[in-house]
LUMPA-655581 format. One record per residue (C-alpha): x, y, z. Coordinates in steps of 0.5 Angstrom, whole numbers, m for minus. Example, Ala and Ser with C-alpha at 12.3 -4.5 7.8 and 13.67 -1.06 7.14 Angstrom:
<sites>
     xx     yy     zz
     25     m9     16
     27     m2     14
</sites>
This chain:
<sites>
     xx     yy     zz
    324    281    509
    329    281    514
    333    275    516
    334    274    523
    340    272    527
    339    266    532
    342    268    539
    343    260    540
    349    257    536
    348    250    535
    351    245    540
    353    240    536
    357    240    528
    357    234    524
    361    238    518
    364    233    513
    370    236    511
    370    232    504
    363    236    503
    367    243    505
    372    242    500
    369    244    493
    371    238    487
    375    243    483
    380    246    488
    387    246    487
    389    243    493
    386    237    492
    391    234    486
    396    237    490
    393    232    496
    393    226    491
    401    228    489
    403    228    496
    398    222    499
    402    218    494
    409    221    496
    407    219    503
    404    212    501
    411    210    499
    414    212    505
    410    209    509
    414    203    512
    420    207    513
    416    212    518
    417    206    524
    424    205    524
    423    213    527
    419    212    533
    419    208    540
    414    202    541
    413    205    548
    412    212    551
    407    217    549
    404    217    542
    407    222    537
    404    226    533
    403    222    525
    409    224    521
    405    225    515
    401    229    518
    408    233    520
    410    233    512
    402    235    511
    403    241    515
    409    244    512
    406    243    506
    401    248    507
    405    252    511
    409    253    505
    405    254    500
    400    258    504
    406    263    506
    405    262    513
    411    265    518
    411    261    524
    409    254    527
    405    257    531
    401    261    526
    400    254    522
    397    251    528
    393    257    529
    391    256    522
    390    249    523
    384    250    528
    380    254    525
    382    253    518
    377    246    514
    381    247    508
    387    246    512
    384    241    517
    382    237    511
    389    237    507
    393    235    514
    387    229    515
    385    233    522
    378    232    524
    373    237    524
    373    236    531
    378    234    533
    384    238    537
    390    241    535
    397    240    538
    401    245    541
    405    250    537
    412    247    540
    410    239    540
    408    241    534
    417    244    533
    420    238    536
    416    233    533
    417    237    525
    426    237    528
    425    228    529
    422    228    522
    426    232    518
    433    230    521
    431    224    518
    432    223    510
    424    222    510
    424    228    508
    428    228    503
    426    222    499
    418    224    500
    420    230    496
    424    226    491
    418    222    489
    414    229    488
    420    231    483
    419    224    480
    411    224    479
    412    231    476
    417    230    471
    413    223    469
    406    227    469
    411    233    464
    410    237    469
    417    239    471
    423    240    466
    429    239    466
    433    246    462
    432    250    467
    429    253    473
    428    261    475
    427    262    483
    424    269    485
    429    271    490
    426    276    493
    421    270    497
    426    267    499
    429    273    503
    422    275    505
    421    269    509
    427    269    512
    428    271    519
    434    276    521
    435    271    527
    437    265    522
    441    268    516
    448    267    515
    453    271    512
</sites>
């Protein structure tokens, strides 16, 4: 039998985005490496912000985002925003609701310069070595780089010769 396709979407969605995303997937061990990371940077956030004006967009969520936008290869902030608007996968991960809106490619630019500016970054990326290496995940004899990606990814525009 032939099945039929309803004309009338559904007006509300009550997705859980923690059911969406399968046990087994390799993003969820990689979120509880980077959780841990950004837990440990947490009281170091503060020093960064004001107490007054418009809210920021949550640092964490910033260094979640760049996350993905390195390991799924994508190009631009405005990519990764667009991603982020209809990717739960990627909604999931940065700790975006289902619905719940995203921000502007450009806020999303200016608040990403703020938090990596800071030795915030450097330090979360520091504890991610530091779990790798105790879980032997890492070794310390050598390491190969493929240089091609680099290349690849890299605009015209910001190389230096």
């Amino acid at each position: 039998m032939r099945g039929e396709i309803d004309p009338q979407r559904g007006l509300f969605s009550y997705v859980d985005l923690e059911e969406r995303i399968p046990q087994d997937h390799p993003i969820r061990k990689i979120e509880r490496v980077v959780d841990r990371a950004l837990k440990a940077l947490d009281d170091d956030y503060a020093g960064h912000y004001s107490n007054v004006g418009r809210s920021s967009i949550a640092p964490e969520i910033l260094l979640r985002a760049q996350f993905l936008q390195i390991f799924y290869s994508i190009r631009s902030e405005r990519q990764l925003v667009e991603r982020l608007d209809y990717d739960l996968l990627l909604r999931w991960f940065v700790g975006v609701g289902a619905n719940d809106p995203t921000w502007n490619h450009s806020t999303f630019s200016k608040n990403r310069d703020r938090v990596l500016t800071s030795d915030i970054a450097q330090r979360l990326f520091d504890d991610i070595k530091k779990q790798a290496y105790a879980r032997r995940l890492m070794s310390r004899d050598h390491i190969c780089v493929d240089g091609t990606l680099i290349e690849a990814s890299a605009s015209m525009k910001s190389s230096v010769l």
